[in-house]
ZAMARGU-4260 file (C-alpha; in steps of 0.2 Angstrom, whole numbers, plus 5000, padded with zeros to 4 digits):
<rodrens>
0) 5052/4695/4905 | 5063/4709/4913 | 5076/4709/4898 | 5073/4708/4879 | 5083/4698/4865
5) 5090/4713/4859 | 5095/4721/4873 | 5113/4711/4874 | 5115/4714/4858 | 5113/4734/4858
10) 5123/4734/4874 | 5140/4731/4867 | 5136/4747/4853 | 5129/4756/4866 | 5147/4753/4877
15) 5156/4757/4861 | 5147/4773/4858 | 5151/4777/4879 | 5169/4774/4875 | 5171/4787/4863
20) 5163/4800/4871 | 5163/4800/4890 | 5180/4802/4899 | 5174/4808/4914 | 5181/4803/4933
25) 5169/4790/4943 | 5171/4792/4960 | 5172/4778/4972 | 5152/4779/4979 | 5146/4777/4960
30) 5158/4763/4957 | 5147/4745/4956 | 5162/4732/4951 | 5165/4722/4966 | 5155/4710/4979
35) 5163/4717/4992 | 5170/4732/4998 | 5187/4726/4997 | 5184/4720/4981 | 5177/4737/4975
40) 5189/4745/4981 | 5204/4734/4974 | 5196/4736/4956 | 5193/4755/4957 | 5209/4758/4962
45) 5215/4744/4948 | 5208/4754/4934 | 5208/4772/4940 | 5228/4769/4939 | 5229/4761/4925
50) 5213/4761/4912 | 5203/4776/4921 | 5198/4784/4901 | 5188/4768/4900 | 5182/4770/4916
55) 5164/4773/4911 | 5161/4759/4899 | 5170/4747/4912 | 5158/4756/4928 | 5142/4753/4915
60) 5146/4736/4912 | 5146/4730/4930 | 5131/4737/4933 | 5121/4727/4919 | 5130/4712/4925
65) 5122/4717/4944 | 5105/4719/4936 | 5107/4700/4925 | 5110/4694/4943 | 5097/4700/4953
70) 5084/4698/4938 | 5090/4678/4938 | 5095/4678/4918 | 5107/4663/4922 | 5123/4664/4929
75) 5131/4659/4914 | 5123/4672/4902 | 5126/4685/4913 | 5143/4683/4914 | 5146/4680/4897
80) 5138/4697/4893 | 5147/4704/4906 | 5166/4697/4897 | 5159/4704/4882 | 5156/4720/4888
85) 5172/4722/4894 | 5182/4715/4879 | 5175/4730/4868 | 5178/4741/4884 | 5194/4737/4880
90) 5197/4741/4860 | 5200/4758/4865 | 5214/4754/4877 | 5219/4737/4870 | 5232/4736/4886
95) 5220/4738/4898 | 5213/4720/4891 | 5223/4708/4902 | 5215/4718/4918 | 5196/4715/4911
100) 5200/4699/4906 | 5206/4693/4923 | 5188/4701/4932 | 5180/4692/4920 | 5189/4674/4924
105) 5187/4680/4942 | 5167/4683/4940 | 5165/4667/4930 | 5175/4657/4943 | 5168/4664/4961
110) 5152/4673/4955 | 5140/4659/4960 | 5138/4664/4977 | 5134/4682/4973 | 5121/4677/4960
115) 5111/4667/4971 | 5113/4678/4986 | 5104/4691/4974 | 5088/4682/4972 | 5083/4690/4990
120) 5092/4708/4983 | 5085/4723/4988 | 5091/4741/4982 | 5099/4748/4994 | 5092/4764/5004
125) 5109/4774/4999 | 5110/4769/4980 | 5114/4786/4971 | 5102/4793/4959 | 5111/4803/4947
130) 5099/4820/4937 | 5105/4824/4920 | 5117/4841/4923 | 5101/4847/4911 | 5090/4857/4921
135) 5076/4856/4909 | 5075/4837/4910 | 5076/4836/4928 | 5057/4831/4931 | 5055/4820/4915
140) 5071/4812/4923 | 5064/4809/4941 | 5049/4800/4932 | 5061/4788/4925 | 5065/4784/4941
145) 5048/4779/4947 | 5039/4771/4932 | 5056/4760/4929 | 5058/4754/4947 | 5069/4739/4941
150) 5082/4750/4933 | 5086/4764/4946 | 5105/4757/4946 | 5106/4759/4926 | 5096/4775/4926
155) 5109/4783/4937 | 5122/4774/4928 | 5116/4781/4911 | 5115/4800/4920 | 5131/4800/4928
160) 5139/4795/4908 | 5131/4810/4902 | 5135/4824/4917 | 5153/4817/4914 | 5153/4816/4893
165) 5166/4828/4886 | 5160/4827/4867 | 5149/4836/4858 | 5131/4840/4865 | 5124/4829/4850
170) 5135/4815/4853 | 5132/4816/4872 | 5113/4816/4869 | 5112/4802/4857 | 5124/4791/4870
175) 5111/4794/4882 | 5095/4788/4872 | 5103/4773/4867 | 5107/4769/4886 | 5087/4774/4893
180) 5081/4763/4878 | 5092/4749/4883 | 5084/4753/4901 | 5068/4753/4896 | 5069/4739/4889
185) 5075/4727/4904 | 5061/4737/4914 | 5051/4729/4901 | 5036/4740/4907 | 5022/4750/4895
190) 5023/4764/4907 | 5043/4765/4908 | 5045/4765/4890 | 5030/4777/4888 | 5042/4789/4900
195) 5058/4787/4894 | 5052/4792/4877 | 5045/4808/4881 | 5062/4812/4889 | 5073/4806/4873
200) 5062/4815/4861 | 5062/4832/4873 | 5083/4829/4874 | 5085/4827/4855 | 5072/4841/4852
205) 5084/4853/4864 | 5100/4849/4858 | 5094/4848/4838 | 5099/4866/4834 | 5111/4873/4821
210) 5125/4880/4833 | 5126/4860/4842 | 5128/4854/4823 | 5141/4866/4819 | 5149/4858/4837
215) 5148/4841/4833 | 5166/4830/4831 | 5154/4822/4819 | 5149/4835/4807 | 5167/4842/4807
220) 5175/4825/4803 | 5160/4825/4789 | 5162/4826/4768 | 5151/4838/4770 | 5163/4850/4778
225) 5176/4846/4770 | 5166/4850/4752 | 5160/4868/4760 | 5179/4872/4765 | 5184/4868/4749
230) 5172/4878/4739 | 5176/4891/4752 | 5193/4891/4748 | 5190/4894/4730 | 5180/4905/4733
235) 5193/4917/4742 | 5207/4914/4729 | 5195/4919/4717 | 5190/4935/4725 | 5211/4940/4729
240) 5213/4936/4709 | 5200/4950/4704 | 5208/4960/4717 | 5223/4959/4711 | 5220/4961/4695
245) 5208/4977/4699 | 5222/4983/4710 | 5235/4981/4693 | 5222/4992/4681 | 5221/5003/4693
250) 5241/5009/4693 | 5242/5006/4674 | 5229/5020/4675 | 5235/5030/4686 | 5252/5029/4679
255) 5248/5032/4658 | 5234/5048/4664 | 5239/5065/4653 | 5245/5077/4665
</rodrens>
């Protein structure tokens, strides 16, 4: 079985997790919602004038619903997923809602001729392969690609959301695990798993340093923080007080000295 149970249910954090950190401008070759030309073209333009900061999450979404499809999940479940998807695509731009919504009704309405037209799919000799920006996990990332055949459309989905994330490293690296263990696990093959977590733990292992924690939104949002400012900030009051008060024996002495 090409997809686990908990899989759907890890995608919808996963999109959440997208939403937050990746902003980036898809461009129209990456762009997957659609059956046809026109219709791609129509919804990218659709979103990129109105909802484009949810671009990503919206992008990711039709490409799991393409891979439910040609996997023969059920047309049903797949597009339920799918509606899901884009409903919490859509909590961070509630008034791009009605838009999703309407794809959604379109897809449950018309979709039965693309999902049986994709039992015979094959990928299609121009399908992008997006590398990690990361030069270091360029090889690790090309493996990906051939020990989890089934996924190619994900794994490039899951590398252009990271070469377009405009958080911190930590926060872009984690985004990424979470989206090749999804992958992995609609692969569903020892081999793929095996590869994608060599590349997770070797992106986690580069990225874990102090000056990336220092960086993160996370850790400067965190208690933490705000404690360390605070003592810091006593700290300095305290050390202008006893320079203060040096300062003032100082001029008493100075000024009470025998001539």
């Amino acid at each position: 079985m090409l997809f686990n149970i908990g899989y759907q249910i890890r995608l919808i954090i996963y999109v959440w997790t997208v939403i937050g950190t990746a902003y980036g401008r898809v461009q129209f070759e990456d762009w997957h919602c659609g059956s046809s030309e026109f219709t791609r073209r129509m919804s990218y333009e659709s979103i990129t004038e109105h909802c484009e900061q949810i671009i990503l999450a919206v992008n990711h979404c039709c490409v799991v619903h393409d891979v439910c499809y040609t996997h023969q999940l059920g047309q049903e479940e797949c597009d339920e997923k799918f509606c899901e998807c884009n409903r919490q695509a859509a909590l961070a731009r509630p008034d791009c809602l009605d838009i999703l919504e309407a794809s959604c009704s379109l897809v449950q309405l018309f979709g039965f001729g693309a999902y049986y037209s994709s039992i015979n799919y094959t990928e299609p000799v121009d399908l992008i392969k997006h590398k990690l920006s990361s030069e270091s996990l360029h090889e690790l990332y090309n493996d990906i690609y051939k020990e989890c055949p089934n996924t190619n459309a994900t794994t490039s989905s899951c590398a252009l959301q990271y070469n377009l994330c405009e958080a911190s490293p930590i926060d872009c690296v984690e985004s990424l695990v979470g989206c090749l263990q999804d992958t992995a696990s609609m692969d569903d093959s020892a081999s793929c798993r095996q590869v994608v977590t060599r590349l997770c733990d070797k992106a986690l292992k580069e990225v874990n340093t102090l000056w990336n924690l220092l960086r993160s939104p996370r850790f400067m949002r965190s208690n933490t923080l705000k404690l360390a400012m605070g003592l810091s900030l006593v700290a300095l009051l305290y050390s202008v007080l006893r320079w203060q008060r040096s300062r003032n024996d100082g001029e008493k002495s100075l000024k009470y000295s025998p001539v």
